[in-house]
N, C-alpha and C positions, 0 to 999 in steps of 0.2 A: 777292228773294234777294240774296247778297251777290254786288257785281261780278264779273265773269268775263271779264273782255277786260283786255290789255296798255296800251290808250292811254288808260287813267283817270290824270286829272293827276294829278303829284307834288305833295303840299301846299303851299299859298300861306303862303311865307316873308319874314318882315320880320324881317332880318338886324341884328344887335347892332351901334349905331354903333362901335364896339372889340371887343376881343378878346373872343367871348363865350366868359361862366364859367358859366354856366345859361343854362335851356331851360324854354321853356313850349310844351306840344303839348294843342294844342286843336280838340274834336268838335264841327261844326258840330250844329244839327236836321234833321231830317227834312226832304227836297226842297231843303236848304240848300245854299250850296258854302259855301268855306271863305274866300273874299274879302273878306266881309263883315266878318267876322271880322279878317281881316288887317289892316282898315281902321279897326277898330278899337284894337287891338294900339300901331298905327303913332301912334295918338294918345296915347297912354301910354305911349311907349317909353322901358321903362330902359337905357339904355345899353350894358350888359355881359349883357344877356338877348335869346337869341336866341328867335323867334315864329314855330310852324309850324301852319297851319291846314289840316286834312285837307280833301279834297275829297269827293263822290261814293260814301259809301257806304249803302248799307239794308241793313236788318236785316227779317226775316220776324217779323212780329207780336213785335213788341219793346215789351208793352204795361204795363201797370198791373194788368191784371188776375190771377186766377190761374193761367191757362194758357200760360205766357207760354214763348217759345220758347226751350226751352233752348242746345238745338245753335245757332241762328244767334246767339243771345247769346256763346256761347264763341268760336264761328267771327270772328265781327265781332272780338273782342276779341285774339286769335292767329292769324289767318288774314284778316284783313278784305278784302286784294284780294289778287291775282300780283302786283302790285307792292308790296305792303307790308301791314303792319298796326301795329297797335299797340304791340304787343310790338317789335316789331323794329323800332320807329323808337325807341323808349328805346335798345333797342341800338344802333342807329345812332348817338346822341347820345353814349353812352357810348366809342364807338373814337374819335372824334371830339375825346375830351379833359375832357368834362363828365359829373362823376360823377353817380350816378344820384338821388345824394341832391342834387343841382341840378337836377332837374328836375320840375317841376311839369305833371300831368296835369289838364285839366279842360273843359269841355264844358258844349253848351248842349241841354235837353227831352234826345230820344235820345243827344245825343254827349256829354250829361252822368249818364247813365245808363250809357253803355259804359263815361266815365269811370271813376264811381267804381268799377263791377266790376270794372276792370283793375286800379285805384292796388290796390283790396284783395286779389286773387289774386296781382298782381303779385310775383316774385321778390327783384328789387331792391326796396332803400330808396329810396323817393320823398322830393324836397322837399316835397310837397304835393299837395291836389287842391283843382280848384274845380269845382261843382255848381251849376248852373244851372236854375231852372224842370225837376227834374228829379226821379227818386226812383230807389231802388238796386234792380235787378231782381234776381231769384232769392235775394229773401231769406232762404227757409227752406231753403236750401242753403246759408248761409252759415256756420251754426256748424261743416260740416266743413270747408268752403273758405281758412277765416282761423284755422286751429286754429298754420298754423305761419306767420301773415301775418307777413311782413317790417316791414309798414304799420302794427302795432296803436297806434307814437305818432306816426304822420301829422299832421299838421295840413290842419283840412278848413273851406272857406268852403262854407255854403248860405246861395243867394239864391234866393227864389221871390215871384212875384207873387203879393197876397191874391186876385185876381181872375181866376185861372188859369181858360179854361173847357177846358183841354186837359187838363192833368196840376193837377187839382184840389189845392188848398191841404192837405187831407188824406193824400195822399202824399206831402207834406211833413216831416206829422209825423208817419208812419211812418216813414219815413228817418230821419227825425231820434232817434226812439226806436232803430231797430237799429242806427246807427252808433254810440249811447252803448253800446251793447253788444262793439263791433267795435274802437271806439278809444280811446283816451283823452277821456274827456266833456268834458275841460279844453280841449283842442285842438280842439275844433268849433266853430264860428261859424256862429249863425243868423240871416239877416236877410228879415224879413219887408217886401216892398213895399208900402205899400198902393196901391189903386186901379188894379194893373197887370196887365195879361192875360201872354198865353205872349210873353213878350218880354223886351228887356234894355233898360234907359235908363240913362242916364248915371252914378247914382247907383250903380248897381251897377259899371259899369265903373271907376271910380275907388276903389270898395272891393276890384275886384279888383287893383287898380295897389299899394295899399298892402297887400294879402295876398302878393303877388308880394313886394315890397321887402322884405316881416318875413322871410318865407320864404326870400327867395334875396337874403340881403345881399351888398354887393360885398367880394371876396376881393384 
C-alpha cells in the first residue's frame, strides 16, 4: 500500500549548478530508492536543470495485467505519501519560479508507469515525459481521462529493453500504440535496446540528457 508514516525522505536532489529554469522529477522502480537515480542525474547535469528523485513509494498491484489497481494508481499519482505526491511536487516546482511547461516528468518500470499517467491526467502543460522499461496503466480508461489533456502535444521518449523478462517488450508496444492515440505520433520517441533486461545503461541515459536539452532549452 501506499506510505503512511511522516519520516519517508524528501526526494534525492541534485540541485542546478545556476539558477534553475526547469525541472526534472523522476520515479524510481519498484523496492528502488531514488539515489540511484540521483547518481545518475548528477552525471549528466545540465546546468540550469534542477533533478528530483522520489523515494519509497508502492503501489498495490500496479501491474500489466487487466486488473490492475485503480484506486492505488490514482492515489500514487495525487496522494502518493503525507508528505507529498506527485502532483504537488509539480506544484511545488511551479511557486518556486519554474513554469510547468519546464518540467519534465518521467520514470523507471513502475515510476515510469505512474509517470506517464500523471504527464497525461496531468492539469498543467508539461515540458515532457520520459518512460522507461515501462508501459501506461489504465489504458481503457483513458479515452475519458485525456478527452480535455492539457498534454495531447507532449513530447514523450520510450526506452525499453528487447529482453525485458519483467514488463515484456509487448507492453511496449501497446503503449506505444495508445500513446499515438493520446498525443501527437510526431512527438513520440521510440528506442528499442537490444539485448537488455529490466534495467537502464548508459545509452539510454545519454538519450535522456539529450531529450532533456531539446525539451528544456536554456532560457
Amino acid at each position: 500500500m501506499c506510505g503512511n508514516n511522516t519520516s519517508v525522505p524528501l526526494p534525492a536532489i541534485v540541485p542546478a549548478a545556476r539558477k534553475a529554469t526547469a525541472a526534472v522529477i523522476f520515479l524510481h522502480g519498484l523496492g528502488d530508492t531514488g539515489h540511484g537515480w540521483a547518481e545518475a542525474f548528477a552525471g549528466i547535469l545540465t546546468p540550469y536543470v534542477k533533478y528530483m528523485c522520489t523515494h519509497a513509494f508502492d503501489i498495490i498491484r500496479l501491474q500489466t495485467d487487466a486488473e490492475e489497481d485503480k484506486a492505488g494508481i490514482k492515489q500514487a499519482s495525487e496522494k502518493m505519501l503525507p508528505v507529498f505526491s506527485i502532483k504537488t511536487l509539480i506544484d511545488q516546482e511551479v511557486k518556486n519560479g519554474i513554469t510547468s511547461h519546464r518540467i519534465v516528468l518521467g520514470g523507471f518500470s513502475q515510476g515510469g508507469a505512474l509517470s506517464l499517467y500523471t504527464a497525461l491526467t496531468a492539469q498543467q502543460k508539461l515540458g515532457g515525459a520520459v518512460a522507461l522499461s515501462c508501459w501506461l496503466p489504465l489504458q481503457h480508461t483513458f479515452p475519458q481521462a485525456s478527452a480535455n489533456s492539457a498534454n495531447k502535444e507532449m513530447h514523450v521518449l520510450q526506452c525499453h529493453g528487447e529482453a525485458d523478462p519483467l514488463v515484456p517488450i509487448m507492453f511496449r508496444c501497446l503503449t506505444m500504440e495508445k500513446l499515438k492515440t493520446l498525443c501527437n505520433p510526431s512527438n513520440i520517441t521510440f528506442n528499442t535496446v537490444k539485448g537488455i533486461l529490466n534495467s537502464c545503461v548508459q545509452q539510454e541515459i545519454m538519450d535522456i540528457k539529450k531529450f532533456i536539452e531539446k525539451q528544456l532549452p536554456p532560457i
